[in-house]
N, C-alpha and C positions, 0 to 999 in steps of 0.2 A: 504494500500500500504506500503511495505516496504519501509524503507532508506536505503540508500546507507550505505556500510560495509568497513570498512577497510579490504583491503585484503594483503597486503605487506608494510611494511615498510622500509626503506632504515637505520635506525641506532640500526638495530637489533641484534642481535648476532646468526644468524642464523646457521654458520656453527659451534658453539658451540666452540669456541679456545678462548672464555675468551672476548676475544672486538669485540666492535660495528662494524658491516660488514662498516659501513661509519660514521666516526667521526661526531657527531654532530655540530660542528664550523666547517665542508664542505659544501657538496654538502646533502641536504637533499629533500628527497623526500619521496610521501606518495602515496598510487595506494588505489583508491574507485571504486568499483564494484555495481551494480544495482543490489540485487536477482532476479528482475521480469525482466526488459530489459537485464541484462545482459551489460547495458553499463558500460562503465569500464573510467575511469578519472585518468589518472598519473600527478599529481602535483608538481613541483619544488620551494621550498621556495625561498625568495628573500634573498640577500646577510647577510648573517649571521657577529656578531661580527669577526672584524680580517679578514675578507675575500675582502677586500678592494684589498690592494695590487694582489692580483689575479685576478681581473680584471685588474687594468691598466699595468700590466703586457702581458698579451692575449691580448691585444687592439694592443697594439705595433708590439707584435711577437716576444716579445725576444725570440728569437730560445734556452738562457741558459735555462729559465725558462722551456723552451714550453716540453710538453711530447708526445711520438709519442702512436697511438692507432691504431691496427689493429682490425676491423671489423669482423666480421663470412665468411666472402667472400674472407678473405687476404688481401685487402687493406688499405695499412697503412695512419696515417696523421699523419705529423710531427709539429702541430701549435697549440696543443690542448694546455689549461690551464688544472691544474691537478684537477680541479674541474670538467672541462668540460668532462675532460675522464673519471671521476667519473658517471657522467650524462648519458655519452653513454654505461659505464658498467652496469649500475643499470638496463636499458631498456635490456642489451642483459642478464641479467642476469633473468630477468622477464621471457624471452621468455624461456630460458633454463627450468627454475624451471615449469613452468604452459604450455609449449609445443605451438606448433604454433593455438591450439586447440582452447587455452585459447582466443584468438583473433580473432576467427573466429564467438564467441556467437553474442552480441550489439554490437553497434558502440563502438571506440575507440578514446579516445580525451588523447591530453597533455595540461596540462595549468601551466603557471608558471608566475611570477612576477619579473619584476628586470632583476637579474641575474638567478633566476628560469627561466623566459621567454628568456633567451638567452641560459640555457641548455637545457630547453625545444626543442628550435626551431630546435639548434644543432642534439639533439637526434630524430626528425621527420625525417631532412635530409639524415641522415644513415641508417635510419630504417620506411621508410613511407610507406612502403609497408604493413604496420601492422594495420596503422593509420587512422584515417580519415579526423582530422582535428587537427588544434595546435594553441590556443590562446596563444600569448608572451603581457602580459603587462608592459607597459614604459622598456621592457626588450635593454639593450646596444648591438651596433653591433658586428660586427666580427674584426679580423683582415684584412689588404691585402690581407696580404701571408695564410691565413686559407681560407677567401674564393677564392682566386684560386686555392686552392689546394684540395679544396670541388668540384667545376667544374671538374678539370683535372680527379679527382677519381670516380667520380659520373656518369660523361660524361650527355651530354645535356638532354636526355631523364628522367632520374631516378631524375635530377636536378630541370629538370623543374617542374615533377609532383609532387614534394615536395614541391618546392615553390605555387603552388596553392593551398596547403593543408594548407598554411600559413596565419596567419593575426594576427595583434597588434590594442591596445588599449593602447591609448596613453594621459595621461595628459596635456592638453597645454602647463603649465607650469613646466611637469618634466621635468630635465637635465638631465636626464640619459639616456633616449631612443636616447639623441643625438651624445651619444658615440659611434665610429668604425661606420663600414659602417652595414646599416642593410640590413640584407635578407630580408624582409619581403616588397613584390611590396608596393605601394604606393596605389594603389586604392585598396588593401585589409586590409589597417591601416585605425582607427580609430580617431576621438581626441571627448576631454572629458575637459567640464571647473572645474576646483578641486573646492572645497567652504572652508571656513577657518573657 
């Protein structure tokens, strides 16, 4: 049996201009592919050095901070962290590069850690139509003003059936998962006793 392949990576220099399509001290991510199933795993790292302040920045909603990202459908959000819009371009940049094709082989999963699990879940909710499932581990919640503004855009249907696509794994004793409010229902979170 094969193993899984790296098949895209997020801090590559792909369009050839000299730097990394996504600064390494961002948003990082890594996409594995099955040769035999074809199932496909896009990964989100957890909070890289220096990337602190861009969380508790997003958590608030500083609207200075926040950067607006419009979707493949024209719907803009105005609440994003520039990490987070990072997150949501990586996934639309995937579908561009590999066609809606590439998503139709295996199953499709997001997994991310942290603040990978909270760009993670982010990028399921824009684009869950791709997906099939999105593990966030001890990943921090959203803003107010993001998630109502995820609702108002998304509208209830495309909302909800993202959120069931949803689930976390959670540390009893991380602090992080307890930041912003989380998307992720309650009886599809997890908890887990850490060991030292």
């Amino acid at each position: 049996m094969l193993a899984e392949v790296i098949s895209d990576i997020s801090w590559l220099d792909k369009d050839g201009d000299g730097e990394k399509d996504y600064p390494p001290n961002g948003m990082q991510a890594c996409t594995f592919t099955n040769p035999t199933t074809e199932a496909t795993f896009v990964t989100f790292r957890g909070t890289p050095s220096g990337a602190w302040i861009d969380n508790a920045k997003k958590m608030i909603g500083l609207k200075e901070y926040c950067k607006d990202y419009t979707d493949a459908d024209g719907n803009t959000y105005k609440y994003m962290s520039s990490m987070q819009v990072e997150s949501v371009k990586y996934i639309e940049e995937l579908l561009d590069e590999y066609g809606d094709s590439w998503f139709d082989g295996g199953d499709k999963y997001r997994i991310g850690h942290s603040k990978g699990g909270n760009e993670a879940a982010l990028a399921m909710m824009i684009y869950e139509e791709y997906f099939d499932t999105c593990l966030a581990m001890d990943a921090p919640g959203y803003s107010i003003e993001l998630l109502a503004e995820m609702k108002n855009v998304l509208g209830g249907d495309k909302y909800n059936q993202a959120l069931a696509k949803l689930y976390g794994l959670n540390a009893a004793d991380d602090y992080v998962h307890c930041l912003g409010i989380s998307l992720i229902p309650e009886s599809q979170r997890r908890w887990f006793q850490q060991f030292s």
